[in-house]
N, C-alpha and C positions, 0 to 999 in steps of 0.2 A: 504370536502374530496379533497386529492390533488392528481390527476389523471397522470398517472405514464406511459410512452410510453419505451418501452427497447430497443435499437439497438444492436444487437446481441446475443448468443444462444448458443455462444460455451460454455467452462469449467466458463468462469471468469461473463456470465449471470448467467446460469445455477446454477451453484456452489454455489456464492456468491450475487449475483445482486437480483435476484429473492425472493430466501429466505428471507434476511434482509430486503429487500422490504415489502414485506407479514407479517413481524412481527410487522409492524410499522402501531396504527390503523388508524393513518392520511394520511395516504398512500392507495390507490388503483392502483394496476397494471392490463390497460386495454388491454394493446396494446404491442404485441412484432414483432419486424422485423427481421426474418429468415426464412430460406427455412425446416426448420425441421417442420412443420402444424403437424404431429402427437404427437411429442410429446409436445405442447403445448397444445394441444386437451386434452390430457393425464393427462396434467398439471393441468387445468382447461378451463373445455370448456365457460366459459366466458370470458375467454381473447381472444383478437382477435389477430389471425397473418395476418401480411402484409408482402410484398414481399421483399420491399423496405423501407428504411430510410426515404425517403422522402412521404413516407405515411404519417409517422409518424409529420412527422412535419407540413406537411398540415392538420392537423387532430385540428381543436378549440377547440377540449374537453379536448386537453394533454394539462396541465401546466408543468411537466415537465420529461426531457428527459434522460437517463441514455445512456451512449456511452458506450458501453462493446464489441467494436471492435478491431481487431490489432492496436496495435498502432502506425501505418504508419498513420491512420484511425482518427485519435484523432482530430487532430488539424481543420480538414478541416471537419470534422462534428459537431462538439462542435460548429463552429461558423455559419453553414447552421443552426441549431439548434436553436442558440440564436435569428440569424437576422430572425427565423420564428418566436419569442416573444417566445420564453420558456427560463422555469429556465432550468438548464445542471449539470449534474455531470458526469462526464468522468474518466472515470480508469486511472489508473497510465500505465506509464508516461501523464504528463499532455500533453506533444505536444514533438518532435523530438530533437527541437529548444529552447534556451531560446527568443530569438529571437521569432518564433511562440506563443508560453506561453503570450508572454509581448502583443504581438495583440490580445489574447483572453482576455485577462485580460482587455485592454481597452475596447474591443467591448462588453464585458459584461455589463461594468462602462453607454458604452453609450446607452446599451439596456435597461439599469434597473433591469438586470434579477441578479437572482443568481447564479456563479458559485461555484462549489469545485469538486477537484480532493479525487477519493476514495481512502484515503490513509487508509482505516480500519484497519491496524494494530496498531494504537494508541488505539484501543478499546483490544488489546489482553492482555490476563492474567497474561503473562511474563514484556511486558513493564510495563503494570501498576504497576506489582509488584517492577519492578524495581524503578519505577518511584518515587512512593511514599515514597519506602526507601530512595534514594536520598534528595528528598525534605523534610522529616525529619530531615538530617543530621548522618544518622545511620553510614556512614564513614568516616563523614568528608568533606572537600573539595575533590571533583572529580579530579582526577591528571593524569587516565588511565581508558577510556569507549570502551571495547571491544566487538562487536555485530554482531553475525554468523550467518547469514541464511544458514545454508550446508542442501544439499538433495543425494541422492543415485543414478545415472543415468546413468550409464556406456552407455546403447546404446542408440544413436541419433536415435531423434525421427519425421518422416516424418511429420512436424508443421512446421507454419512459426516464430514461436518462435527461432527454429534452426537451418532456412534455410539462414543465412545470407544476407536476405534483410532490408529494412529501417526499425529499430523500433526492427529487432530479437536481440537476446541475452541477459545472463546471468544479466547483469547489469540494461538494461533499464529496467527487469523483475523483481528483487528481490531489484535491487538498491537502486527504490525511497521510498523503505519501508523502509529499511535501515537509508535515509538520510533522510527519513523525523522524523522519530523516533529520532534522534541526535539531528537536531532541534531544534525538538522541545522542549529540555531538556537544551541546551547550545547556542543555537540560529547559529549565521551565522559564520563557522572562519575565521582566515585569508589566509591561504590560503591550497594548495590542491593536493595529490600528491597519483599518483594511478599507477596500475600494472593491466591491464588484460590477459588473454591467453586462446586459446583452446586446450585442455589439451586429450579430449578422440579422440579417434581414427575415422578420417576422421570427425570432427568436423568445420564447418566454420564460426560459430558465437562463439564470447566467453564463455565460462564454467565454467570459474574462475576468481573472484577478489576481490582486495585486495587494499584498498585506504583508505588515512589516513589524517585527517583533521587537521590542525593546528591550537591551538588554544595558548593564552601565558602561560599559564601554565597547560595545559594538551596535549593527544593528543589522539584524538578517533580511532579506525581502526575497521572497518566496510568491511566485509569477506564473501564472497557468491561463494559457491563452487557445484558443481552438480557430484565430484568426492570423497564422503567423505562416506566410507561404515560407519554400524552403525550413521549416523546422524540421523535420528529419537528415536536415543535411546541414544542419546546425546555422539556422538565422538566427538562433539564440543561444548563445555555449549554453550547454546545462549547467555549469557551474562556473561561477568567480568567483575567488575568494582573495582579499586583500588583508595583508598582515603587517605588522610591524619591522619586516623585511623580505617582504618579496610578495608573490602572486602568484596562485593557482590558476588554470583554467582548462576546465572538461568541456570539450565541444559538443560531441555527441551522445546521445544517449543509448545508453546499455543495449545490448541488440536481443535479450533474451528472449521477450516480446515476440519479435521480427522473426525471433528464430522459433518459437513454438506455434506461430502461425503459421507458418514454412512446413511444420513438421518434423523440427527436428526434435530430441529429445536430450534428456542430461544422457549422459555418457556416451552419447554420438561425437564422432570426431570433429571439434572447431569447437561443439556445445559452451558458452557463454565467453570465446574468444572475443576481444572488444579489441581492435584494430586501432583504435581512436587513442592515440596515449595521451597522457598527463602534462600539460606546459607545466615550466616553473619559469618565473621569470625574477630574476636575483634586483637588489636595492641597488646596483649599477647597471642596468636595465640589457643584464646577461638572460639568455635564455636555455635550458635543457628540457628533454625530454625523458619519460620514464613510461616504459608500458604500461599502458594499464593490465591493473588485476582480473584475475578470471568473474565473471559473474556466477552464482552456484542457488541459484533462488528455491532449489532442494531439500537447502539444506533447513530452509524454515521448515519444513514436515521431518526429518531427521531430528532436530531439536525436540519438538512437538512428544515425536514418541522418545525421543530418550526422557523426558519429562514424565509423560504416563507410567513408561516402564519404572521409571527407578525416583521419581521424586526432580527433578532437576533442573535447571531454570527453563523458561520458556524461551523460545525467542523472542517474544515481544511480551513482557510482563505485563499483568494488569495494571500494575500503577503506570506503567508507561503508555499504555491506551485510555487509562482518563486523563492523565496528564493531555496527547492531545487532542480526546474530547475536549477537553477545558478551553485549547486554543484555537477548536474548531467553532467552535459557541460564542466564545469572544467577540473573534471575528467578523460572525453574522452581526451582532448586536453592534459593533462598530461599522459595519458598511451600512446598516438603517437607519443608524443614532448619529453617522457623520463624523464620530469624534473618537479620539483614543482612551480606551480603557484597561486599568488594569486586569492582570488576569486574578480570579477568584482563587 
């Protein structure tokens, strides 16, 4: 059994950390670090809360450590973490810095441990769907990959998500799901050219953006907006994609989310059914439909420990998390500098 220590309790343990944790049988979560004691009580009175992070990692029974703090937070516990000998998995963003990212990467390399950043939306039901029709060829060569995270959020919200300090805003929040999903379908471009802005009213962290990857013969744009009424009912398909013969498009977004606030759990009955199927639209402007696939966002802590246990890949490899640190960093320095740059 691989013994599970949580640092943090807000929306993104609670939510998401927890759950997927618990659904995986090679996983046990003993230990969580927050000041909420009741509702971990609530949770399950066998887990133990501590006060601090650094319980957590003095503790020889944790092999390994989930960071699900601010992500000011990341970088500089990810590595208290590792240098206590545990494995680590840390929330998105993986660190501030690509710079940061590249010394957690080594100090993992020198610890032995495993690292990966939770990019769990390679497990959701829209990518995969998308995915799969790509990698079949259903339109061809890829020539235009359009991918919208929009949410509804007119009033700013007293969080440090939107307070304009290190780590808040729109992009380093929705971003690295964004780019790591692109990725991992077309790998690294060449270069990298973005647009952010705070758009609602007394807003000081960004709300909107809009960055577009260049690759030689296509060109991705990757959209995250928290001003977009109807987005959950799809004011912006999640996904378009235009090919060489035909055209995708995913309306809605994965409901897994939706359903782990609800309360449901994986292996609950409907658990990551996505109702919303797959357009195709053929080069004589024919159109079909295809379910979409299950979402199983589980199965990223399933990878995880088959990794611990036996050596095996991760689900989201370190070079694939600075890869998109890299086009997280770009980015930035293109929405200040105004102009397109290559990626490093």
């Amino acid at each position: 059994m691989i013994r599970v220590g949580l640092v943090g309790y807000g929306p993104a343990g609670r939510i998401f950390h927890t759950p997927l944790l618990r659904a995986v049988p090679a996983m046990a979560l003993t230990s969580i670090s927050t000041s909420k004691a009741d509702e971990v009580a609530a949770l399950d009175p066998a887990i133990r809360c501590v006060a601090t992070a650094a319980e957590i990692f003095a503790d020889p029974a944790i092999d390994l450590v989930v960071i699900a703090t601010p992500s000011a937070t990341h970088a500089p516990l990810a590595a208290e973490a590792l240098r206590a000998g545990k494995h680590v998995v840390v929330d998105k963003p993986f660190a501030l810095t690509l710079a940061e990212a590249q010394d957690l990467a080594a100090l993992a390399a020198q610890c032995g441990k495993q690292l990966a950043v939770f990019h769990n939306r390679r497990f959701d039901s829209d990518f995969r769907s998308i995915r799969a029709a790509i990698e079949e060829g259903v339109v061809g060569r890829v020539t235009h990959f359009e991918s919208h995270f929009d949410r509804f959020r007119p009033e700013i919200r007293d969080r440090w998500r939107e307070d304009g300090s290190p780590g808040s805003g729109l992009w380093l929040d929705l971003g690295p799901h964004l780019v790591d999903q692109a990725l991992a379908l077309f790998g690294r471009p060449d270069a990298v050219s973005a647009d952010f802005a705070a758009l609602r009213d007394g807003a000081v962290s960004d709300d909107w953006a809009h960055v577009v990857l260049r690759y030689p013969q296509m060109r991705v744009v990757l959209h995250a907006s928290l001003t977009v009424p109807g987005a959950e009912a799809g004011g912006s398909p999640r996904f378009i994609v235009h090919g060489t013969s035909g055209t995708l498009i995913k309306r809605l977004l994965d409901p897994q989310e939706a359903q782990l606030v609800a309360g449901l759990r994986p292996g609950d009955s409907g658990w990551g059914v996505d109702p919303d199927p797959l357009e195709i639209y053929d080069g004589q402007g024919g159109m079909t439909t295809r379910p979409a696939l299950l979402g199983c966002q589980e199965r990223f802590y399933a990878q995880v420990a088959a990794a611990i246990r036996s050596g095996g890949p991760l689900p989201t490899p370190v070079e694939d998390a600075l890869a998109v640190q890299a086009v997280i960093e770009t980015a930035q320095r293109s929405a200040s500098e105004g102009r397109c740059l290559p990626l490093p």
